[in-house]
KETOR-449493 format. One line per field, with one value per residue: residue number from 1; residue in three letters; x, y, z of N, C-alpha, C, O in turn. Coordinates in steps of 0.05 Angstrom, whole numbers. Example, Ala and Ser with C-alpha at 12.3 -4.5 7.8 and 13.67 -1.06 7.14 Angstrom:
BEGIN
resi: [1,2] .
resn: [ALA,SER] .
nc1: [264,257] .
nc2: [-114,-45] .
nc3: [156,142] .
cac1: [246,273] .
cac2: [-90,-21] .
cac3: [156,143] .
cc1: [264,258] .
cc2: [-66,1] .
cc3: [156,157] .
oc1: [285,268] .
oc2: [-66,23] .
oc3: [169,161] .
END
This chain:
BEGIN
resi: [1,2,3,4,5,6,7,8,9,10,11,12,13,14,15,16,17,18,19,20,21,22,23,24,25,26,27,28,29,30,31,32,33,34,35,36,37,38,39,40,41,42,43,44,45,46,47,48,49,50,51,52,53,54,55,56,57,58,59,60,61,62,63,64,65,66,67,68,69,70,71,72,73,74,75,76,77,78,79,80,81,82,83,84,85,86,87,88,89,90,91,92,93,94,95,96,97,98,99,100,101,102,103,104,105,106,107,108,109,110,111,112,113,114,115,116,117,118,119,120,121,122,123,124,125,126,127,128,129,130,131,132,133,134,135,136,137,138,139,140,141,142,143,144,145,146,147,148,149,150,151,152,153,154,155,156,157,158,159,160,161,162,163,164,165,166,167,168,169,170,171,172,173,174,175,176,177,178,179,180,181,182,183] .
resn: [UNK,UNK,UNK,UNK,UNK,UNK,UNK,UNK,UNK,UNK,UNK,UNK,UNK,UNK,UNK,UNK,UNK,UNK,UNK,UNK,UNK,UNK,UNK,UNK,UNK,UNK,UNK,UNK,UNK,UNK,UNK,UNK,UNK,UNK,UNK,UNK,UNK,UNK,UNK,UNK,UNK,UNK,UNK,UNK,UNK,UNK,UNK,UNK,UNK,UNK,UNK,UNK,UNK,UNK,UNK,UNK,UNK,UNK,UNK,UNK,UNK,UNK,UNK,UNK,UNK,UNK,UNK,UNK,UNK,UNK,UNK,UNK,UNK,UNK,UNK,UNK,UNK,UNK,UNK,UNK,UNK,UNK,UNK,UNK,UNK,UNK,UNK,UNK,UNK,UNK,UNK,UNK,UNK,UNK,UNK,UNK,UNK,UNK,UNK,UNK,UNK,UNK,UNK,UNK,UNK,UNK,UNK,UNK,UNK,UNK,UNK,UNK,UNK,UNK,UNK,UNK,UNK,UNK,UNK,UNK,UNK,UNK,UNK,UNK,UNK,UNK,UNK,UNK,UNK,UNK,UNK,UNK,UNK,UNK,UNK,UNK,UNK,UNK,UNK,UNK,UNK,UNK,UNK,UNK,UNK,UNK,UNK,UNK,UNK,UNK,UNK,UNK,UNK,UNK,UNK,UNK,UNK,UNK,UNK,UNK,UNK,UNK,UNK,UNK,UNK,UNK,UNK,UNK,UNK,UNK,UNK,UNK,UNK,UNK,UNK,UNK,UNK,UNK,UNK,UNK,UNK,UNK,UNK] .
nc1: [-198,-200,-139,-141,-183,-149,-102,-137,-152,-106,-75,-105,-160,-145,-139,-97,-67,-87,-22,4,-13,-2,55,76,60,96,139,142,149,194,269,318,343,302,267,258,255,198,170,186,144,93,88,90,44,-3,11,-3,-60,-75,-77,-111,-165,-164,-159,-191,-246,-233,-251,-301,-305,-270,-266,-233,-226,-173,-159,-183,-180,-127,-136,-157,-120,-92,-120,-125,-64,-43,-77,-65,-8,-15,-42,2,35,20,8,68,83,49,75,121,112,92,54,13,-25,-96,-128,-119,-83,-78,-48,-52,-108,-134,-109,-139,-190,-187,-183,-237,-268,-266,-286,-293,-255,-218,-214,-188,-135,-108,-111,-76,-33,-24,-17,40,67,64,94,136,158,150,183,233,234,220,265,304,294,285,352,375,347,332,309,305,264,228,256,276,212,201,243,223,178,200,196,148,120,153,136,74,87,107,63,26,52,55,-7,-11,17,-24,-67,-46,-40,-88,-111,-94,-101,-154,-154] .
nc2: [-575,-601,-594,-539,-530,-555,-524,-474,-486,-492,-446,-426,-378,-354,-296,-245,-209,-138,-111,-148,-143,-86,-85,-120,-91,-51,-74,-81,-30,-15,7,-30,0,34,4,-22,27,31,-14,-4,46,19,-20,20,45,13,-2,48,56,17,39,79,56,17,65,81,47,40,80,79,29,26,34,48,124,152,110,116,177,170,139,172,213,174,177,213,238,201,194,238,224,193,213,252,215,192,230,233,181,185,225,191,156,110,49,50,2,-6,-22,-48,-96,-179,-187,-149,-139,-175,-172,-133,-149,-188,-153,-131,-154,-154,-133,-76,-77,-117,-107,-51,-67,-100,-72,-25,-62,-76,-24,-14,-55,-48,6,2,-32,6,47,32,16,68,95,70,73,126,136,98,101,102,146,210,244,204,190,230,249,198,200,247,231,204,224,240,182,159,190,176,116,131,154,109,64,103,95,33,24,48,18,-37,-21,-7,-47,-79,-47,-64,-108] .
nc3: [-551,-500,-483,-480,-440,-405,-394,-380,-331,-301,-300,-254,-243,-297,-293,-286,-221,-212,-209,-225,-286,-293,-286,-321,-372,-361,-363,-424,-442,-425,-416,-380,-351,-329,-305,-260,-233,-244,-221,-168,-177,-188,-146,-96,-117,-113,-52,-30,-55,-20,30,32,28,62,105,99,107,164,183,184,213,260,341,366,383,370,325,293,279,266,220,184,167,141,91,81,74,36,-4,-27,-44,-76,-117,-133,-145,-194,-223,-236,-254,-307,-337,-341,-370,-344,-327,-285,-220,-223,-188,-120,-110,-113,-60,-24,-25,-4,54,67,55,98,156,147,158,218,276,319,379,362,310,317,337,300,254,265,281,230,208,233,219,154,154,167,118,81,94,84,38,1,29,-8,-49,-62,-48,-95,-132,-218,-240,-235,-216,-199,-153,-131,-105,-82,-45,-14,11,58,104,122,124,165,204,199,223,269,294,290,328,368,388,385,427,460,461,479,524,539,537,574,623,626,647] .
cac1: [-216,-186,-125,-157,-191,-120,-88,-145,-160,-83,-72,-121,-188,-130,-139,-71,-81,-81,-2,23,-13,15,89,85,61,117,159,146,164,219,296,322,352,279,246,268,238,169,170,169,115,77,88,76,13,-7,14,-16,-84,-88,-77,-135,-179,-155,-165,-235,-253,-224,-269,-324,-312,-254,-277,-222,-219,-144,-152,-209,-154,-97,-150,-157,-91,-83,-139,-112,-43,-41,-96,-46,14,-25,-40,30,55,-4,12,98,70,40,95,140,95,96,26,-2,-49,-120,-139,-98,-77,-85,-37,-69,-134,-130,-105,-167,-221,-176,-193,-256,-283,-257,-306,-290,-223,-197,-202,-165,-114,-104,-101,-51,-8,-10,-3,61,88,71,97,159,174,154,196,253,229,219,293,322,279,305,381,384,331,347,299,320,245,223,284,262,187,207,259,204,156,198,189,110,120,165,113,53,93,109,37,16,64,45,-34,-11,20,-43,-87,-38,-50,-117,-121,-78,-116,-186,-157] .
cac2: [-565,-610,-582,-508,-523,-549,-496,-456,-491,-503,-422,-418,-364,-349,-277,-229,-180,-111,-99,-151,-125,-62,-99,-126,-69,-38,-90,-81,-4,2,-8,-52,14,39,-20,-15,51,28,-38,20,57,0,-24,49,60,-11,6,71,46,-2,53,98,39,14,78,91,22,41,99,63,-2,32,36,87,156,154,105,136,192,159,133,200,218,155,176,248,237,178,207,264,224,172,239,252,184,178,252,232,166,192,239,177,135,86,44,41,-13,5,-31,-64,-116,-197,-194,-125,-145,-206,-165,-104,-176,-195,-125,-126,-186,-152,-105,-58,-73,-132,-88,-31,-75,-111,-60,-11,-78,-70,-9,-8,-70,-36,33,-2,-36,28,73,20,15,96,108,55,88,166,137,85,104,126,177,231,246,189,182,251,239,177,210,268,218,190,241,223,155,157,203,152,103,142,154,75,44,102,84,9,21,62,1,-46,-3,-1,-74,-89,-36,-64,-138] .
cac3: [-530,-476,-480,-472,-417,-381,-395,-374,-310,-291,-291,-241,-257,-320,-295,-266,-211,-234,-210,-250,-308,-297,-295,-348,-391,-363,-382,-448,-444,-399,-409,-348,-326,-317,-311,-232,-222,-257,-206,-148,-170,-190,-106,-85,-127,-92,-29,-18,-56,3,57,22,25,96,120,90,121,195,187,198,243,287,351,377,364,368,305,267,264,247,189,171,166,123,68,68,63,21,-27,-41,-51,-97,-141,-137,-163,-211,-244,-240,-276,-332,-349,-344,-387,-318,-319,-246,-221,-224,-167,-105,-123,-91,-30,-12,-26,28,79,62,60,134,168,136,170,244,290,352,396,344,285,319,342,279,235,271,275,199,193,238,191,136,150,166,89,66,91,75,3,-1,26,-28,-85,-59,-47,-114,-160,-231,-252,-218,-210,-181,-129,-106,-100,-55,-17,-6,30,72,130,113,129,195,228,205,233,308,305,294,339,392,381,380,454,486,457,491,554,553,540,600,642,632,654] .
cc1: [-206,-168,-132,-167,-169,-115,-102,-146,-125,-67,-90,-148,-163,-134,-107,-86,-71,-46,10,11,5,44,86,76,90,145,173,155,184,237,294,328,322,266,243,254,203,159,154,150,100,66,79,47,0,-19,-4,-58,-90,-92,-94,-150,-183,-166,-199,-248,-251,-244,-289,-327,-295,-275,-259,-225,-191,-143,-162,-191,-139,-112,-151,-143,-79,-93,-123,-84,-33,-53,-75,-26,4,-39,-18,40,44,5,43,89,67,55,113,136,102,63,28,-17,-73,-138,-120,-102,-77,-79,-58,-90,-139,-129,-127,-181,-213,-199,-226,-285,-286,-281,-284,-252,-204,-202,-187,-143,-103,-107,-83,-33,-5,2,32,85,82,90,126,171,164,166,228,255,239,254,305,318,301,333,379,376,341,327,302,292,227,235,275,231,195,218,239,185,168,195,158,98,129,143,82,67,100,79,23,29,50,8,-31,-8,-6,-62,-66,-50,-74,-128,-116,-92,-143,-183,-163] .
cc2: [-574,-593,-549,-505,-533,-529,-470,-459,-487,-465,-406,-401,-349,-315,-270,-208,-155,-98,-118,-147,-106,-68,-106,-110,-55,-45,-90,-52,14,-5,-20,-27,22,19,-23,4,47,-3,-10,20,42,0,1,58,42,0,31,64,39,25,72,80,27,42,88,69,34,69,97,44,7,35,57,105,157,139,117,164,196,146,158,212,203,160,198,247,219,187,220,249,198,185,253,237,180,200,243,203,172,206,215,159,101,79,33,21,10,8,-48,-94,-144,-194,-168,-126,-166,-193,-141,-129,-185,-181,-123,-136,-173,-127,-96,-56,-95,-126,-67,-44,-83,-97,-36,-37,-76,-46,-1,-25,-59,-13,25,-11,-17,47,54,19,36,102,99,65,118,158,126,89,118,139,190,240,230,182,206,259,228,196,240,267,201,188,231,201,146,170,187,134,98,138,126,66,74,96,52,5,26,35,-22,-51,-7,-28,-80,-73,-45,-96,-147] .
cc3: [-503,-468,-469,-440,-389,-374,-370,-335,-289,-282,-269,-246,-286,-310,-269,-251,-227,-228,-227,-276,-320,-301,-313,-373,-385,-368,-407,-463,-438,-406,-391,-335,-318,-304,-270,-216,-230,-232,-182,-154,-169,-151,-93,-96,-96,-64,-15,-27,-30,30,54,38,62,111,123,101,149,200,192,212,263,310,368,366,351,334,282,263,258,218,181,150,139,93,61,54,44,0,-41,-52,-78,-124,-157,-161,-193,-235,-261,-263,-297,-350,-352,-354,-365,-332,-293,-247,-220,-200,-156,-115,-101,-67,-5,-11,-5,34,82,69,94,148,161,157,203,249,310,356,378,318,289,323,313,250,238,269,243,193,203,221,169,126,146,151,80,65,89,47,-15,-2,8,-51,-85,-59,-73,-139,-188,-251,-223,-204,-186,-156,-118,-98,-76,-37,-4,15,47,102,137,128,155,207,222,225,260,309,308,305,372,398,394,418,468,474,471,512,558,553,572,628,647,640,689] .
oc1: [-204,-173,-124,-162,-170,-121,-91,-142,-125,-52,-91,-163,-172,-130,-98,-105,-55,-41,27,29,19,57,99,86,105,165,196,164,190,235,271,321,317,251,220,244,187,135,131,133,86,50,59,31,-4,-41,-15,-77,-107,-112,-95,-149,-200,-181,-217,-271,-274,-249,-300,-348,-300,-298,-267,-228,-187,-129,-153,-188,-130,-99,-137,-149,-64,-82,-109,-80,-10,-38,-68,-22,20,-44,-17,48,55,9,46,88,85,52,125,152,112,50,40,-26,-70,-154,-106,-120,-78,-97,-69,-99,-156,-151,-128,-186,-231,-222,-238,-307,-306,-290,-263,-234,-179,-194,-172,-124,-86,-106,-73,-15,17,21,47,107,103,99,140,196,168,167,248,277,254,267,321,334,320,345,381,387,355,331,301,294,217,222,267,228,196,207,246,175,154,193,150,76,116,132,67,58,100,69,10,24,39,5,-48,-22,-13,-81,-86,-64,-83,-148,-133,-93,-156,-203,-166] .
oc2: [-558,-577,-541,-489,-525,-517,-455,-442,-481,-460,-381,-417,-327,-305,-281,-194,-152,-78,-110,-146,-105,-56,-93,-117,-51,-31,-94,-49,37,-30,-23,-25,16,27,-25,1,61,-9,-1,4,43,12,0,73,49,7,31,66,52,26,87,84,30,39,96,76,38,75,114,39,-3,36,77,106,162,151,126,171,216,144,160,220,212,151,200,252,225,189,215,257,190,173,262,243,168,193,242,208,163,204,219,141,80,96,14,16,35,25,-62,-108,-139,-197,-169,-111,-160,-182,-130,-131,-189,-189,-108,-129,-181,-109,-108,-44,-92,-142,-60,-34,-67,-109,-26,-34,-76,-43,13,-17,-59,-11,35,-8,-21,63,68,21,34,108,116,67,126,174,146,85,138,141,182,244,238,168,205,277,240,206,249,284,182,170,216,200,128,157,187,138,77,120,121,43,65,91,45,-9,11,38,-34,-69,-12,-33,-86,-84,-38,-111,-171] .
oc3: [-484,-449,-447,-423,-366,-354,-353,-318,-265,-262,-266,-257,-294,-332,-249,-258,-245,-241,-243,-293,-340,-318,-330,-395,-404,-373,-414,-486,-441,-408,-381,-312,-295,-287,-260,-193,-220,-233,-178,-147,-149,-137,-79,-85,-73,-56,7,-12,-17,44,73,62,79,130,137,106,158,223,207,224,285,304,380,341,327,317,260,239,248,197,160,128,122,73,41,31,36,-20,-64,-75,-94,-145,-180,-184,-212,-259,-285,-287,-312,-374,-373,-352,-371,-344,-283,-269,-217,-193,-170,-125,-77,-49,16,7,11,28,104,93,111,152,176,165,215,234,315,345,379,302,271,310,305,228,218,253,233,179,189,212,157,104,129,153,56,46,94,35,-34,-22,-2,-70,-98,-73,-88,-160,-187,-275,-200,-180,-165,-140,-95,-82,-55,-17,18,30,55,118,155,141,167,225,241,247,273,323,328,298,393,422,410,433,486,490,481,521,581,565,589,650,667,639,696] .
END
């Protein structure tokens, strides 16, 4: 019983978030050559979860317009490509998370916590670091990947991703601006 409750206590609440679940199911189904391409989606389900979620959040505490429709943008286009991944998945016997997973989950509880002019700011600065390991991720999947499927999925979204990414860094400037104008 001692022992049990080391163990139990020493793995922390003994529970995994839902992407390494999904890794390691897909561990157990994947050659190594797949095993690569099932990592992606995993990160891309993830990833785009959070920018549903993020954006359905900024939909209600933004306090610009300008962001409330770059949230938009984020539900819509993200929604679609998280239908995408989810359909290419299932044909590729990938398992997805269910739900974002810890690191993404922090930074959704962050934003969460933020009102008005330091939640717009502080969640275009994510989304401009985000947009920017994703469309590094995206091109490596479309140039390296080896389902042929999945490598052109990615390389499909990475146009997607560069134009979120103009649009959150120019957003990120005019909130700059308007900081610096109202000083």
């Amino acid at each position: 019983m001692l022992a049990l409750m080391f163990i139990w206590t020493s793995c922390g609440d003994g529970r995994k978030d839902s992407t390494e679940v999904a890794e390691d199911q897909n561990e157990e189904t994947m050659s190594n050559k797949t095993e690569d391409d099932a990592e992606f989606a995993v990160e891309a389900a993830d990833g785009g979860m959070m920018e549903v979620e993020l954006g359905t959040l900024a939909l209600t505490k933004a306090s610009s317009p300008d962001v409330k429709a770059f949230a938009q943008m984020m539900v819509d286009d993200h929604t679609k490509a998280n239908n995408e991944l989810k359909a290419l998945a299932q044909q590729k016997n990938i398992t997805l998370p269910t739900v974002m997973g810890n690191e993404r989950q922090r930074k959704y509880d962050n934003l969460r916590e933020k009102t008005g002019k330091d939640f717009d700011k502080d969640y275009i600065d994510l989304m401009v670091k985000d947009h920017k390991e994703d469309i590094d991720e995206f091109e490596e999947q479309g140039k390296d990947g080896n389902d042929a499927d999945l490598k052109s999925w990615a390389a499909s979204k990475v146009a997607t991703l560069q134009h979120h990414l103009q649009e959150a860094e120019r957003i990120q400037e005019a909130l700059k601006n308007n900081k610096n104008n109202n000083r």
